[in-house]
C-alpha positions as a LaTeX table, in Angstrom:
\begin{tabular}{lrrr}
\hline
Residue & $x$ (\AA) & $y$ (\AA) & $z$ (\AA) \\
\hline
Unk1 & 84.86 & $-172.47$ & $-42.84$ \\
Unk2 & 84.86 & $-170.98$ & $-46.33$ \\
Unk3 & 83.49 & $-173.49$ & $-49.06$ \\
Unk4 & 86.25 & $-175.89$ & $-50.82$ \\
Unk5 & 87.62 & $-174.62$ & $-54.13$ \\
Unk6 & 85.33 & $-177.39$ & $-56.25$ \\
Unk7 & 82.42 & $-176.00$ & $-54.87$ \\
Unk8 & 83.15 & $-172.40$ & $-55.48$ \\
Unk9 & 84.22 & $-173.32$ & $-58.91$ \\
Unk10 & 80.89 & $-175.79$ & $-59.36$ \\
Unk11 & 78.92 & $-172.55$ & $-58.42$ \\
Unk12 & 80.33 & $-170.27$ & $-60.63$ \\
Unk13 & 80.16 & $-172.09$ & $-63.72$ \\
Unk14 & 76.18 & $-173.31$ & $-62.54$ \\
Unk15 & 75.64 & $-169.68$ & $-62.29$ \\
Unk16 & 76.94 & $-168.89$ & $-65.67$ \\
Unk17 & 75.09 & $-172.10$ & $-67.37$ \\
Unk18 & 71.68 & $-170.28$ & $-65.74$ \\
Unk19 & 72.42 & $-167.06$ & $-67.39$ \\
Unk20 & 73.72 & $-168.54$ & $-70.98$ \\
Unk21 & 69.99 & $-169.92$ & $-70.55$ \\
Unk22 & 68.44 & $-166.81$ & $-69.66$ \\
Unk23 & 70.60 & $-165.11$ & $-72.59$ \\
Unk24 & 68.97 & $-167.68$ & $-74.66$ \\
Unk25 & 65.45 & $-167.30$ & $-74.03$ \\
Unk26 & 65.89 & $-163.71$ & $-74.55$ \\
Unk27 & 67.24 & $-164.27$ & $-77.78$ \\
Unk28 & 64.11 & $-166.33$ & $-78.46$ \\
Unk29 & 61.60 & $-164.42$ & $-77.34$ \\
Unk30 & 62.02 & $-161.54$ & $-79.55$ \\
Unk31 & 62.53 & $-164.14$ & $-82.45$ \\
Unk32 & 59.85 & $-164.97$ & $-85.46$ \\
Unk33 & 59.50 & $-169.09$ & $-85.21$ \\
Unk34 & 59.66 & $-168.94$ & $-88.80$ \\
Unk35 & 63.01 & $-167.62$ & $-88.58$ \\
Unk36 & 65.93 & $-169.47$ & $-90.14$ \\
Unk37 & 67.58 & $-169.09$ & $-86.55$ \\
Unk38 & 64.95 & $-170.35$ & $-84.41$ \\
Unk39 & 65.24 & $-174.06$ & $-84.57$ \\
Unk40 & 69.26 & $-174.16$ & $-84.38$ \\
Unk41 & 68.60 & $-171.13$ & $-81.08$ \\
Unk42 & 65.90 & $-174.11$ & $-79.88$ \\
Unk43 & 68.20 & $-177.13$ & $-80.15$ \\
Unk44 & 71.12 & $-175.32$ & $-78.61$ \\
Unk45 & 68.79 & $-174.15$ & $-75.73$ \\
Unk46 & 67.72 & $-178.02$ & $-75.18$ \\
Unk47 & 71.01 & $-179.35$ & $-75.24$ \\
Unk48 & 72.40 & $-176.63$ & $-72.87$ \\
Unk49 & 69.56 & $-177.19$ & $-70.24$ \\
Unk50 & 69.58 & $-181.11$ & $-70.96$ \\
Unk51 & 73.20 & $-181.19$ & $-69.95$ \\
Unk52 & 72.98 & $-178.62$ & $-66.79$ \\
Unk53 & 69.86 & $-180.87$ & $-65.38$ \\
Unk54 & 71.80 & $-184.09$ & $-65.57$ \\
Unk55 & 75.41 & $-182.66$ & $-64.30$ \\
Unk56 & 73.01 & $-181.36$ & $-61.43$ \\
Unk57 & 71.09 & $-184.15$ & $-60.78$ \\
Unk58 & 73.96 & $-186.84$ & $-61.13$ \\
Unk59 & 76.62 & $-184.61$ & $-59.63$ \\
Unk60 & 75.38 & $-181.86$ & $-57.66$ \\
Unk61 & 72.17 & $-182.98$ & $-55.55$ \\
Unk62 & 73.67 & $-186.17$ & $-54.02$ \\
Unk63 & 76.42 & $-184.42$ & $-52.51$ \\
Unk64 & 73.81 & $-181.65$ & $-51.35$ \\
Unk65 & 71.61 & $-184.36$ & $-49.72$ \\
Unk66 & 74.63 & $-185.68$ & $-48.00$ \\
Unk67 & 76.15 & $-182.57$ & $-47.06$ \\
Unk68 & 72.92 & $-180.89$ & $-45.50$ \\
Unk69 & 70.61 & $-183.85$ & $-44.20$ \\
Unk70 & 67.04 & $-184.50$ & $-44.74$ \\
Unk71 & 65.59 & $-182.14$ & $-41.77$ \\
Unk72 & 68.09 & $-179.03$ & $-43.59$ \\
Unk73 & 66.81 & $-179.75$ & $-47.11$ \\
Unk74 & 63.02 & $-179.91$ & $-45.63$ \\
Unk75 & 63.61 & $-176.32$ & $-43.84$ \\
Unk76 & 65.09 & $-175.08$ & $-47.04$ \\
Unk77 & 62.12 & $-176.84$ & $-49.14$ \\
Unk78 & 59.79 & $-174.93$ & $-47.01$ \\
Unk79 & 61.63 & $-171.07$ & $-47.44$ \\
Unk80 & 61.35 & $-171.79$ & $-51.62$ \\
Unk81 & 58.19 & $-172.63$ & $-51.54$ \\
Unk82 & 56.95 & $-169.21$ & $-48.91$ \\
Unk83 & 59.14 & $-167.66$ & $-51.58$ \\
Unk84 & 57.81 & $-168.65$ & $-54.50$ \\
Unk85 & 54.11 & $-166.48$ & $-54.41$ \\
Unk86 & 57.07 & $-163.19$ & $-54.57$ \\
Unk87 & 59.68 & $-165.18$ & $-57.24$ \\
Unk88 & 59.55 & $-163.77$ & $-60.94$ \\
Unk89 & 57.60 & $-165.90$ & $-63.49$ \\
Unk90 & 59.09 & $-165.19$ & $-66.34$ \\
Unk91 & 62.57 & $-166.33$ & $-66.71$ \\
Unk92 & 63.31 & $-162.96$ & $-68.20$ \\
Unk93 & 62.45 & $-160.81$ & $-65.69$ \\
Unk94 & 64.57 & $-162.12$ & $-62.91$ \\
Unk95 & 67.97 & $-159.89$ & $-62.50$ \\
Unk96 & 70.73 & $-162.27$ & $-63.50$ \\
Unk97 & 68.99 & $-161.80$ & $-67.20$ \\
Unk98 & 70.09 & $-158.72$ & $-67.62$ \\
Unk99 & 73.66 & $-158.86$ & $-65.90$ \\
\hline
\end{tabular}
């Protein structure tokens, strides 16, 4: 069954909130913190992630849990975290940054 149109749409615009973020940090990283820029760049950043945890958390997750069950969420807990030793560690280095 393919996913429901909400979904697909909720996943698309998740996808592009992670890579406005990534675009962000980029931005930062080659910026001097004494830069006029920097603290607006910062604040923006905060606000952007601030709003993507909470839509995720208050929207997202609970209709995850319910969708896939405890025992699913466990077996997909344990394949991130046998990932994770391989999994970029800085943001900027993980594909969708550059895309």
């Amino acid at each position: 069954m393919p996913p429901c149109r909400d979904t697909t749409d909720h996943v698309l615009e998740s996808v592009e909130e992670h890579h406005v973020v990534l675009w962000m940090l980029s931005e930062l990283a080659g910026l001097d913190p004494e830069d006029e820029r920097f603290d607006a760049k910062m604040t923006v950043l905060i606000e952007n992630v601030r709003h993507h945890v909470e839509e995720e958390e208050k929207e997202w997750f609970p209709k995850v849990r319910s969708a896939l069950g405890r025992s699913r969420l466990g077996e997909l807990g344990e394949q991130l975290a046998a990932a994770k030793p391989d999994a970029p560690h800085d943001p900027l280095r993980v594909p969708s940054a550059h895309e």
